[in-house]
N, C-alpha and C positions, 0 to 999 in steps of 0.2 A: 523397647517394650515399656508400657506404662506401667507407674507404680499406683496400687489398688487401695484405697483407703478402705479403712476398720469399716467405715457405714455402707461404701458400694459392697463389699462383700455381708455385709448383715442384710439390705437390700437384696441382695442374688439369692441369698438360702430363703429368706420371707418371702421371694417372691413367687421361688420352686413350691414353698411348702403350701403358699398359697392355690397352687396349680392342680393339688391333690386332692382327690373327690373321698375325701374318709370320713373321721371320727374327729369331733371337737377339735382343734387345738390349744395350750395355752403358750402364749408367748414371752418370754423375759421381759417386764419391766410392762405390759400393754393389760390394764383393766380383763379383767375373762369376760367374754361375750356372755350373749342370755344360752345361749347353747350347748357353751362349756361347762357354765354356770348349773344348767338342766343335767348333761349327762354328769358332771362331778354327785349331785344332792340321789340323783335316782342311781348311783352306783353301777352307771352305764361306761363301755370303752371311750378314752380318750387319750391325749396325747400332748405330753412337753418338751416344746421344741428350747434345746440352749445351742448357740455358741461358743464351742471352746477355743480362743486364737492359742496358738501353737509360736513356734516361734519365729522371728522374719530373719532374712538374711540378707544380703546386698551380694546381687548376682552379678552385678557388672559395674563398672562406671566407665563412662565416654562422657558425652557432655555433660552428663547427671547421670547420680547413683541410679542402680533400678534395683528394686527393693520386691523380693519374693516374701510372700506371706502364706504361711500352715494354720493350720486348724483342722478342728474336728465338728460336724456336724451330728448333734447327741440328740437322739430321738425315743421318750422313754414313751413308752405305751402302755398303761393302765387298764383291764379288762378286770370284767366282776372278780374275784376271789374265788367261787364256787364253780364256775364256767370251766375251769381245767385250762390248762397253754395252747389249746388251738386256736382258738380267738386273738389272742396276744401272736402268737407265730406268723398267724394271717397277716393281722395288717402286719407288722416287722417285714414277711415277704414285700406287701405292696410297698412300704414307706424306702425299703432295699433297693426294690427296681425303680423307683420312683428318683430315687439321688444318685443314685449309681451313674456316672462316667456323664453328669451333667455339664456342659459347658455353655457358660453366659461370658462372653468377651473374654477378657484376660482369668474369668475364674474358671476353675474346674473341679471336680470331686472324682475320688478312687471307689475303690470297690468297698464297699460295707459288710460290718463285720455284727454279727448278733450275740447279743449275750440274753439267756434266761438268769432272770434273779427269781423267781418263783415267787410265792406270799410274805409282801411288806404291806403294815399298817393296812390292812382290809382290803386291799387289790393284788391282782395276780400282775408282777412283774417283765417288762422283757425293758431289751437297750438295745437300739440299731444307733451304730457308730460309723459314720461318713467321713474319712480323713478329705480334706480339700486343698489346691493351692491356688493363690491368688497370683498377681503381675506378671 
């Protein structure tokens, strides 16, 4: 089995999330588009994608180690304040089925899990969390 580098798997989650037909995204370390940039000023649904790497292991060695890699794919979703939690639960459904049991080569991701944070800082809160493993 190949062993999966830290960038092919930040490539496989960018490239799923890029796949999804929703709401803004912003992305760790990447300038905010004019769209993100619009829905963030107008206090419109949007969405922050992180990677969390979890920790690797080394599943085997024959000629070479092979090295298993965890993580979580953390997807917060931001809807107006005033709107109530169905807006925010909606997409969390779509971004759920959207990562859910994706496989790109040697990666894969688990079943996702949601959490409501309710009203932080002028948006209403949720977290859809994607455990994934790589190699």
């Amino acid at each position: 089995m190949a062993n999966v580098s830290f960038e092919a798997i930040r490539l496989a989650i960018e490239s799923r999330m890029a796949q999804w037909d929703g709401v803004p995204v912003a992305y760790d370390g990447v300038p905010n588009s004019p769209a993100l940039e619009q829905a963030m000023a107008a206090k419109s649904s949007w969405v922050r994608l992180t990677i969390q790497h979890g920790a690797s292991f080394t599943a085997g060695i024959g000629s070479e180690p092979c090295v298993r890699r965890s993580g979580l794919v953390m997807l917060q979703i931001f809807t107006p304040i005033n709107s109530g939690s169905r807006p925010a639960a909606m997409l969390a459904d779509s971004l759920a089925a959207h990562f859910e049991y994706y496989q790109a080569g040697h990666f894969s991701t688990q079943a996702a899990s949601v959490q409501r944070i309710g009203p932080q800082d002028d948006w209403y809160l949720y977290v859809v969390s994607v455990p994934f493993r790589a190699g």
